[in-house]
C-alpha positions in Angstrom: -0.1 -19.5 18.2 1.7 -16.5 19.0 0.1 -13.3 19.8 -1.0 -10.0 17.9 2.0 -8.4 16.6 2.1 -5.6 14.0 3.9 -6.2 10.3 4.8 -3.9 7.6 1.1 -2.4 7.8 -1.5 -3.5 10.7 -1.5 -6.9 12.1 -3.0 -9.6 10.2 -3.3 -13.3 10.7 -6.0 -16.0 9.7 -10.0 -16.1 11.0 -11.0 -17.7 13.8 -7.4 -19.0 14.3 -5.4 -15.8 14.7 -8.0 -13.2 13.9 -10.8 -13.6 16.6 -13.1 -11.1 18.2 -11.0 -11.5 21.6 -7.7 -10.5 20.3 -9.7 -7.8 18.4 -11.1 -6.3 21.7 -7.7 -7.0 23.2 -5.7 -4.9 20.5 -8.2 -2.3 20.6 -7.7 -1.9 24.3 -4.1 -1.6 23.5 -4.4 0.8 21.2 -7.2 3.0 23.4 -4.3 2.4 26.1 -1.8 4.2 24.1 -4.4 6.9 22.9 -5.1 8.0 26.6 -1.1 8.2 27.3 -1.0 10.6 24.2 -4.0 12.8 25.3 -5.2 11.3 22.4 -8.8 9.3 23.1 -10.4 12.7 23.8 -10.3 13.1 20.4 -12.1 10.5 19.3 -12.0 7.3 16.8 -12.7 6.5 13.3 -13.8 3.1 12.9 -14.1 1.8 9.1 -13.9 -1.9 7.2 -13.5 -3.8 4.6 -15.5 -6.4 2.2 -13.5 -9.2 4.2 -15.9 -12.0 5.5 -17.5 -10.5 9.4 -15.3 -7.4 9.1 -18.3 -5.2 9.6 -18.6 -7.5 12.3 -15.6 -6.5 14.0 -15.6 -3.4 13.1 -18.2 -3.0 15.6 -16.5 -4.7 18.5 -13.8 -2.2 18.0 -16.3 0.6 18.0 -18.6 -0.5 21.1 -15.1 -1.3 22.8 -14.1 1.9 22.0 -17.1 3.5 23.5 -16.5 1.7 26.5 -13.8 3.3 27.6 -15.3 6.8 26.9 -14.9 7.6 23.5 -16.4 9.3 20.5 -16.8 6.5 17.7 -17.0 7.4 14.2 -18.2 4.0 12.6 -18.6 4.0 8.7 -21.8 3.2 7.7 -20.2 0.9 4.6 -16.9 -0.3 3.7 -14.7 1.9 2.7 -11.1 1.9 1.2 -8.4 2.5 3.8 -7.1 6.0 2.4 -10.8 6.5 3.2 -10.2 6.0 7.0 -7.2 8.1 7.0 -8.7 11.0 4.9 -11.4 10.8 7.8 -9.0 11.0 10.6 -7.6 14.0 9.3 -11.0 15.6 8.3 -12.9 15.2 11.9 -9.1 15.6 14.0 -9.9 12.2 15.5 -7.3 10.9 17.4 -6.6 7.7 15.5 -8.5 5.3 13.2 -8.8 1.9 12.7 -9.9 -0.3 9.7 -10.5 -3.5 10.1 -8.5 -5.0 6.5 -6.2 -7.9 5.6 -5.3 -5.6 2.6 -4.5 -7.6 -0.5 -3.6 -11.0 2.1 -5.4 -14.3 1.0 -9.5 -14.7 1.7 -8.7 -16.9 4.9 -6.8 -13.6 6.4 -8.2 -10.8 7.9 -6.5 -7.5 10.1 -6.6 -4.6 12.0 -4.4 -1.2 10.4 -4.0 1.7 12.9 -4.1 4.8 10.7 -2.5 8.0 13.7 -4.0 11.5 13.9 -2.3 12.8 10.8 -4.2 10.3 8.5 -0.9 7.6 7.8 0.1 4.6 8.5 1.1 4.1 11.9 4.9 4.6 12.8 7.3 1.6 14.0 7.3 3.4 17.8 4.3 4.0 17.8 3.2 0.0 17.0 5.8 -1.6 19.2 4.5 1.0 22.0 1.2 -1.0 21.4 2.6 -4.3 21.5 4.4 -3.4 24.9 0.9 -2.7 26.2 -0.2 -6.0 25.1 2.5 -7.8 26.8 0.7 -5.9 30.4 -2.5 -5.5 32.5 -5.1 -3.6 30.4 -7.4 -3.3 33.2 -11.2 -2.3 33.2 -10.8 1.2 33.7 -14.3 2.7 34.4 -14.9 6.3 31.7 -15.7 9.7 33.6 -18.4 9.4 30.7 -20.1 6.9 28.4 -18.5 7.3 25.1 -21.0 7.1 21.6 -21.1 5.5 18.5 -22.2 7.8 15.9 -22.3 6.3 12.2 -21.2 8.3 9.1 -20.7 8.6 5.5 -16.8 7.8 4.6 -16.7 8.8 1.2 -18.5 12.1 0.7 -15.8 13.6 1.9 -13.1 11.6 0.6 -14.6 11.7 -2.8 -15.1 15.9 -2.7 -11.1 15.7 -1.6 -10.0 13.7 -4.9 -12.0 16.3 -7.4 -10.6 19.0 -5.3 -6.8 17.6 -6.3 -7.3 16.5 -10.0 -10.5 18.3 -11.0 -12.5 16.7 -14.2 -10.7 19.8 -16.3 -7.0 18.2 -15.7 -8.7 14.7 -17.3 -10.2 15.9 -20.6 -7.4 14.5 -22.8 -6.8 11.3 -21.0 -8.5 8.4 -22.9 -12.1 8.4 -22.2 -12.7 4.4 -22.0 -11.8 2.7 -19.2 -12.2 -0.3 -16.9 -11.5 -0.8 -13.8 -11.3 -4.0 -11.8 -12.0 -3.7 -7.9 -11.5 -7.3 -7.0 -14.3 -7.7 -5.0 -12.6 -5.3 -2.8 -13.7 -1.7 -0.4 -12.9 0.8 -3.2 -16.1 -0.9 -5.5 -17.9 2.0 -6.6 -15.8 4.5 -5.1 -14.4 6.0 -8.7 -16.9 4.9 -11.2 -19.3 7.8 -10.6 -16.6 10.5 -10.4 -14.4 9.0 -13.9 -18.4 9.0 -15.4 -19.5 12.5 -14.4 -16.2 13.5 -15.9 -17.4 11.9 -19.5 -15.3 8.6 -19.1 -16.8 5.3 -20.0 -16.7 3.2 -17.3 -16.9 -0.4 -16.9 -16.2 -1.8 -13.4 -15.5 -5.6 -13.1 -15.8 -7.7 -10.2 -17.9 -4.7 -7.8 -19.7 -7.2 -6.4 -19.1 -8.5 -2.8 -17.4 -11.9 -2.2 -15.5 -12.3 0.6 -13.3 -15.5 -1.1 -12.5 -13.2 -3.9 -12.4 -15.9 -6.3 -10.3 -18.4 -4.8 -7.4 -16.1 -4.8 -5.7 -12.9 -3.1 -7.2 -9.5 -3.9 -3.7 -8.3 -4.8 -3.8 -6.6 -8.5 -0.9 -8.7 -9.7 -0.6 -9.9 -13.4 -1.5 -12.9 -12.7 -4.7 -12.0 -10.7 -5.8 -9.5 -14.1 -7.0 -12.1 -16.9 -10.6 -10.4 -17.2 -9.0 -6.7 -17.1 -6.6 -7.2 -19.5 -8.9 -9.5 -22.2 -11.3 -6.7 -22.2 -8.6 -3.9 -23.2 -7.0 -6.3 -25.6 -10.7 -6.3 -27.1 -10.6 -2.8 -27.5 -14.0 -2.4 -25.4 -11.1 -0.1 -22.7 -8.0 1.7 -23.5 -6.9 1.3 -20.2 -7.1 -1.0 -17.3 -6.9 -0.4 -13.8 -7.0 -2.5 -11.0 -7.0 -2.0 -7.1 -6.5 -4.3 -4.0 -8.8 -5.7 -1.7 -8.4 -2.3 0.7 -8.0 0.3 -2.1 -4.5 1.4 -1.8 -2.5 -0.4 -4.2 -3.0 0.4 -8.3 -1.8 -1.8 -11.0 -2.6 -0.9 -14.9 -3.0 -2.8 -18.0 -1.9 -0.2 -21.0 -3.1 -0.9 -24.6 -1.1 -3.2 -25.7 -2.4 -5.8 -22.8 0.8 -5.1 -20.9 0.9 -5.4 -17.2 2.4 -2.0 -15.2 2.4 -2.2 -11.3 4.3 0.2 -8.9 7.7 -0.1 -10.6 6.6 1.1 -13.7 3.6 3.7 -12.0 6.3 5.4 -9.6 8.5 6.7 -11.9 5.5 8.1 -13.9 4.5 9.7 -11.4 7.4 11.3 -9.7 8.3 12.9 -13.6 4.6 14.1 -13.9 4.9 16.0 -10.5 8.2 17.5 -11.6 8.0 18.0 -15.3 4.1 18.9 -15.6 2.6 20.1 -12.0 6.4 21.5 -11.8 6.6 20.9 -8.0 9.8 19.6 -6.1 10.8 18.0 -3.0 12.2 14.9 -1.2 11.5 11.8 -3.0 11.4 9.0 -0.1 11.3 4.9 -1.7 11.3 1.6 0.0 14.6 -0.6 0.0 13.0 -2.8 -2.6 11.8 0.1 -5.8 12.7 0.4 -8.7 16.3 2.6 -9.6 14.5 3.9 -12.0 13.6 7.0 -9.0 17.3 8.0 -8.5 18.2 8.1 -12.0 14.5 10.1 -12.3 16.0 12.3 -9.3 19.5 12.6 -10.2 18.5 14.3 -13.6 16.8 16.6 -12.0 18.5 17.1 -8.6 15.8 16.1 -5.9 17.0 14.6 -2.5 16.3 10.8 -1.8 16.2 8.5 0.6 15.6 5.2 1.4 13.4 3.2 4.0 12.9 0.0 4.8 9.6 -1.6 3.3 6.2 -0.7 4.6 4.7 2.6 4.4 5.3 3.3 8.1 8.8 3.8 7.5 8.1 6.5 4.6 5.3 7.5 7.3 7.5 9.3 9.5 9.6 11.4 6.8 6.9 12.7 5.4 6.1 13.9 8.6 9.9 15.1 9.0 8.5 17.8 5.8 9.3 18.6 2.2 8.7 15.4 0.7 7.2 15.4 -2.8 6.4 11.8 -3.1 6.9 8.4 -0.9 6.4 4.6 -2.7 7.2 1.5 -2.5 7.4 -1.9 -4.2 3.5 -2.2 -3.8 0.9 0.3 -3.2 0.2 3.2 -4.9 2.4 6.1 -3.9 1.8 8.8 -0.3 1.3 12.3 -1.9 1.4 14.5 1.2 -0.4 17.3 -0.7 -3.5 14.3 -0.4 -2.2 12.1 2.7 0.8 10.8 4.0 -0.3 7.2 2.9 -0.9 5.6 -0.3 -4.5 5.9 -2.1 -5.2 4.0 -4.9 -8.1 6.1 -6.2 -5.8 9.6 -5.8 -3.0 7.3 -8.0 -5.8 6.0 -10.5 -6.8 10.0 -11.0 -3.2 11.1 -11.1 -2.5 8.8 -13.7 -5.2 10.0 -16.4 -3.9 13.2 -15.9 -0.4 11.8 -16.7 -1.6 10.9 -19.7 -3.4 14.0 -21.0 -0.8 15.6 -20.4 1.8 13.3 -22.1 1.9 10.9 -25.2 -1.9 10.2 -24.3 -1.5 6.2 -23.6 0.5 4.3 -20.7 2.5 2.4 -23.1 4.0 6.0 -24.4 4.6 6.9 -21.0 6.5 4.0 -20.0 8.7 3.8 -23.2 9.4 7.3 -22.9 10.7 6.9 -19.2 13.1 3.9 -20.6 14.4 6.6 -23.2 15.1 9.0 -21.5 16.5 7.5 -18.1 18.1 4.2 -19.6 16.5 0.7 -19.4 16.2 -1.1 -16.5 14.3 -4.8 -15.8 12.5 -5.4 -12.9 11.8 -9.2 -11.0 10.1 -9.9 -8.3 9.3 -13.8 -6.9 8.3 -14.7 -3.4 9.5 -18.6 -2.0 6.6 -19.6 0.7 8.1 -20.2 3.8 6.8 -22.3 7.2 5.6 -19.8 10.2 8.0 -20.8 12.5 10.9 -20.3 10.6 10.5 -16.9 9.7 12.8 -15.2 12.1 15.4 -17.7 12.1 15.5 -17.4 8.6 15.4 -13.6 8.8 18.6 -13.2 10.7 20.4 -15.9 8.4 19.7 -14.0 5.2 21.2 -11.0 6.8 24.5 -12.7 7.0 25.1 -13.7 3.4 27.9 -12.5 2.5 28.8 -13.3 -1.2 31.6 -11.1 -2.8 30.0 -11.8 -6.3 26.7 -12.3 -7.9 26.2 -13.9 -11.4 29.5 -12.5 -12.2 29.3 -9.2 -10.9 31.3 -7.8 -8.4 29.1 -6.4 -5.1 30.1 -2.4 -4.6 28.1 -2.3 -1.5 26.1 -4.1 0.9 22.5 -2.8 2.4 21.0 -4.1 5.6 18.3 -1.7 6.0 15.5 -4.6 5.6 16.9 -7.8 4.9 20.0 -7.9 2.6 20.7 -6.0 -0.5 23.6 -6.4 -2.6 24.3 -3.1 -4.8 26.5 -4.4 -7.9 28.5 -3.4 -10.7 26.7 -1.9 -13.9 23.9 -0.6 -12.4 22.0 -3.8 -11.2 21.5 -5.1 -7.2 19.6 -7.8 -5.5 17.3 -7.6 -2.3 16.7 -10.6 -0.1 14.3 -10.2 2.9 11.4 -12.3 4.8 7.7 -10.3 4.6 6.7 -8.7 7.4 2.9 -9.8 6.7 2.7 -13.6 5.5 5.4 -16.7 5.8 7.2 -15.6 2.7 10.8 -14.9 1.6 10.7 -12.5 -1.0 13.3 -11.8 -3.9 13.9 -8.4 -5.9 16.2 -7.8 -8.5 17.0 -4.9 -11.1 19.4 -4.7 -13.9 19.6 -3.0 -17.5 19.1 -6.2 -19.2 16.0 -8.7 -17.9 18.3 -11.4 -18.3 20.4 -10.2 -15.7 17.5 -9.7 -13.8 16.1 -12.9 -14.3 19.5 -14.7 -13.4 20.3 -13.0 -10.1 16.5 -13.9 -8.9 17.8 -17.7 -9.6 21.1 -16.9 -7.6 19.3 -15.4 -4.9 16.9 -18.8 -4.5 19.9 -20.7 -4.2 21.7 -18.8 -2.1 18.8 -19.5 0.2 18.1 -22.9 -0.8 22.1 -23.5 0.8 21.0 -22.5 3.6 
């Protein structure tokens, strides 16, 4: 059993096993550690949590551990999605927050995400800063002062924030029935009374709280979205829309009962910006999104870059300035008018105003996007992997090196987070190990989902060999 180490967002691992209110208090120390170097702790903490089994209960031991050393504790007074947190860093100045969230990681799972003083994920120096301080003597250093522990309301706030950036006047042609599946996760009940204020319909599945979320991950994957999508294919919604376990990943069902996660979303959103709200800026994506977004800003001559995946990466550019838009293969996409992290709820409001303001369903905006910017097919599979061999397996995936895959010639090669092999006629493959479970996962894009479909299979046996 190794110790607490941060992934592609927070560190995670499984209850009582990994996850334990020692290495809680120990991580926190860390991280209170790193505040004080910063001038930082004076500031004070926000302290939130999920609907994860005893997360309220940890979410405590961070807070009276935090008070401890001297600080001011914000502690939410309910669960709250993690954009939540990070819109309450930035609206009391703390000096950090934490949320105590596996995020959309199996039941068994649970985690700590360290959200920094401009309300984002926290950056890859900034976590391995942390786990330095880990490796050393915390010490019990005594506080010139007791710190408190004052509770407060997370989402009054947060909520007045989301009307303030899509106002119930930018929704009134969207379609006005709707469902929305929380999975049993933080951002239950966060939405519903805004969408039905605004005149939507609203029907919410799975609010309730249950910490095994039905046997299953809280990640809103097609697989995971039976109920959603019978209920549109009914006709009792127009649209579904689904969020993960912490509230900041959106996946949608469109009328016809088809699934559209981040790869079709991103692109949608990135034209709306442009073409409707007719703002412009840096577009920053992870390694593995969709190429849809440089066809999307080629047309219409935005810079672009590239990070490797996790929203830490994208974290720090929008920090850099003049980003428009940051995304990634999952999650909803960082708006830095809103936050420099992803928000499911912002996305979800974002999108009905895409929608009034276009053909008027998803399915119109998707085939429109294809239209106009060409077609391209989208796979992703993941290949469980044991613990152990993670990093061994990391390191030999980097050093494939084939000169052709399914027949087509590899223009370039990308090393940025894994492998990724860029190919001829517009298609590429991305090979890399997850940062957050014992995974290797697969990506693939090409104009025709056959393609698509066959350099997935090549990619599995490429790893397979080895």
């Amino acid at each position: 059993m190794s110790g607490p180490t941060f992934g592609t967002d927070g560190w995670r691992g499984i209850i009582a096993r990994d996850f334990t209110f020692e290495r809680v208090v120990q991580v926190t120390r860390a991280i209170i550690a790193y505040l004080e170097e910063e001038n930082l702790a004076e500031r004070g903490l926000v302290v939130g949590f999920d609907r994860r089994f005893q997360s309220r209960a940890f979410a405590l031991e961070v807070a009276e551990t935090a008070a401890q050393r001297g600080l001011k504790v914000w502690l939410a007074d309910q669960f709250l999605p993690s954009p939540a947190v990070s819109w309450a860093v930035r609206e009391k100045h703390a000096g950090a927050g934490i949320i105590i969230t596996a995020s959309h990681n199996p039941p068994q799972y649970n985690g700590l995400k360290l959200k920094e003083y401009f309300g984002g994920s926290a950056r890859p120096a900034v976590t391995a800063r942390i786990e330095k301080l880990l490796c050393g003597p915390l010490g019990n250093r005594r506080p010139l002062s007791p710190g408190t522990i004052e509770t407060f309301d997370g989402l009054a706030g947060y909520r007045r924030q989301l009307q303030q950036l899509v106002p119930p006047a930018a929704l009134r042609r969207a379609p006005r029935r709707l469902a929305l599946d929380v999975m049993h996760g933080a951002a239950a009940g966060v939405l519903a009374p805004l969408l039905t204020s605004a005149g939507f319909q609203v029907v919410e599945l799975r609010g309730d709280e249950n910490p095994a979320f039905d046997g299953h991950a809280p990640n809103p994957s097609a697989d995971h979205l039976g109920e959603l999508t019978a209920l549109v294919l009914s006709g009792q919604a127009a649209l579904g829309l689904a969020t993960d376990g912490d509230g900041d990943r959106l996946a949608a069902v469109d009328e016809r009962g088809r699934y559209c996660g981040s790869q079709e979303l991103f692109p949608i959103f990135l034209r709306h910006l442009v073409e409707t709200r007719k703002q412009r800026g840096r577009v920053i994506k992870s390694a593995s999104t969709t190429h849809l977004i440089d066809r999307i800003c080629h047309a219409h001559n935005l810079p672009l870059s590239e990070t490797a995946i996790g929203f830490k990466h994208a974290c720090q550019a929008i920090l850099d300035g003049q980003v428009l838009i940051a995304g990634e293969e999952s999650g909803a996409p960082g708006i830095p008018f809103h936050l420099p992290d992803r928000d499911g709820q912002l996305a979800t409001l974002l999108l009905l105003e895409a929608m009034g303001a276009g053909s008027g369903t998803l399915s119109g905006l998707c085939d429109n996007l294809q239209d106009q910017f060409g077609p391209l097919h989208y796979r992703q599979e993941s290949l469980a992997l044991p613990a152990m061999n993670c990093a061994g397996m990391g390191r030999r995936i980097t050093e494939l090196n084939p000169r052709t895959l399914c027949g087509r010639q590899v223009r370039s090669t990308n090393r940025i987070d894994g492998i990724k092999w860029l190919l001829e006629g517009d298609a590429w493959l991305l090979i890399r190990v997850s940062g957050t479970e014992p995974l290797v996962r697969l990506y693939a894009e090409a104009p025709l989902a056959q393609t698509a479909e066959d350099l997935i299979a090549q990619g599995k046996a490429l790893i397979e060999h080895e």
